[in-house]
N, C-alpha and C positions, 0 to 999 in steps of 0.2 A: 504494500500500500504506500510503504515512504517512497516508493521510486515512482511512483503512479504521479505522485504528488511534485519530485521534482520535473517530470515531465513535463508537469500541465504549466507550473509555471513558466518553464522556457520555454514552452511555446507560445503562451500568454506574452511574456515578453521581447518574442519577434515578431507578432502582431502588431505590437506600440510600438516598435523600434522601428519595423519597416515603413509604415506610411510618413515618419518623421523626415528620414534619408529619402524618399521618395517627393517628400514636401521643397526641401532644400534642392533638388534637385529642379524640380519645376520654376521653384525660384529664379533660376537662372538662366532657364529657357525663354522666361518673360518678363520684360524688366520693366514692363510698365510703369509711366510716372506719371502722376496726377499734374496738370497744368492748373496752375491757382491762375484766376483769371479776376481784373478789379472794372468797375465802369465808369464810363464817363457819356455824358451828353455830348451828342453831335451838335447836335444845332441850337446854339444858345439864342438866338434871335427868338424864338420862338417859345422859349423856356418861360418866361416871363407870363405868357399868356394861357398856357399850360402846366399850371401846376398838380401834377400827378402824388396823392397820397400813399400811393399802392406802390410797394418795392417790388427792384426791378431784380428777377431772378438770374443770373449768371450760368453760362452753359457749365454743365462735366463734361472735361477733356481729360484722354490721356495720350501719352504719347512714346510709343515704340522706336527706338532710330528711326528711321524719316516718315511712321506712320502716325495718323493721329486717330486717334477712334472718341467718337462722341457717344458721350452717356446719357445722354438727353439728343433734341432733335435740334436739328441745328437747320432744316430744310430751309430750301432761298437765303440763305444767308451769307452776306461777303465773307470769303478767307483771305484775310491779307499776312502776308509777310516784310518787314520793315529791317534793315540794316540799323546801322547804330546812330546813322546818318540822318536816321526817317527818310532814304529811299526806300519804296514801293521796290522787294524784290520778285514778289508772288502775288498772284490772286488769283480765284475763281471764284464762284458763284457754287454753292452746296446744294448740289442736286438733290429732289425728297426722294427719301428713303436710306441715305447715304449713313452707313455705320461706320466708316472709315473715307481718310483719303490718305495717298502717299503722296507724298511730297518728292518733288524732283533729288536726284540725290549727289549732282552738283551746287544744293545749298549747304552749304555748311557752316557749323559757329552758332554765334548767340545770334538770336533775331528773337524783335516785339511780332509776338502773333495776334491780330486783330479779327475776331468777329464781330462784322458790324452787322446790326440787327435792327432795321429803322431808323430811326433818331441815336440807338445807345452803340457804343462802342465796347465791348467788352476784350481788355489786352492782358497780356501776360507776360514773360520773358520764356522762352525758351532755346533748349542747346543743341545743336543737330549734328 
C-alpha cells in the first residue's frame, strides 16, 4: 500500500509540473504586448459647442513584432503611424471585421500609433 501511495503522488506531481513547463513555454511563443493607448480631441473648434459628458472608451491593442491585433473593434477607423518627427509613416483605413493587421516590416523603431476614430485620437508609443 506504501508504494501505491508513493506512486500516486508522483504522478500527481507530473501533472502540476507539466502544464507549468508547458505554460512557460507558450510564453514565449507569444509575446504579446498590451498597447496603452491615451486621447485627445481632434477638433477643438468645435469642442466648445459640444460638450460630451459620457467618456470616451479607448480601443484594446496588442501587438506581436509587426502585428497588431484588436481586442475591441476598431472597424472604419484610421491607423496611423508617426516617426518621432510627426511624419505620417503608415496609414490605412480598418476594414470591418478586421482582428488583426501586419504592418509593413520595413518599419522599424519607436513610432506614435494613432487611431483616429471621428473627432478623438487615441495614440500610444510603440516598438517595432
Amino acid at each position: 500500500m506504501e508504494t501505491l501511495g508513493k506512486y500516486f503522488f508522483a504522478v500527481l506531481g507530473h501533472l502540476f509540473l507539466m502544464p507549468s513547463g508547458a505554460y512557460s513555454q507558450s510564453q514565449d511563443l507569444f509575446s504579446f504586448e498590451n498597447v496603452y493607448l491615451h486621447v485627445k480631441k481632434m477638433d477643438s473648434a468645435n469642442s466648445a459647442k459640444s460638450i460630451s459628458h459620457s467618456s470616451v472608451k479607448a480601443p484594446s491593442l496588442s501587438l506581436d513584432n509587426h502585428t497588431i491585433y484588436f481586442n475591441t473593434s476598431c472597424d472604419g477607423c484610421t491607423l496611423q503611424l508617426l516617426d518621432e518627427d510627426g511624419t505620417v509613416k503608415y496609414t490605412t483605413v480598418i476594414p470591418e471585421d478586421t482582428s488583426n493587421i501586419t504592418l509593413p516590416s520595413e518599419l522599424v523603431g519607436g513610432c506614435e500609433l494613432q487611431i483616429i476614430r471621428g473627432q478623438y485620437c487615441f495614440y500610444g508609443l510603440i516598438e517595432l
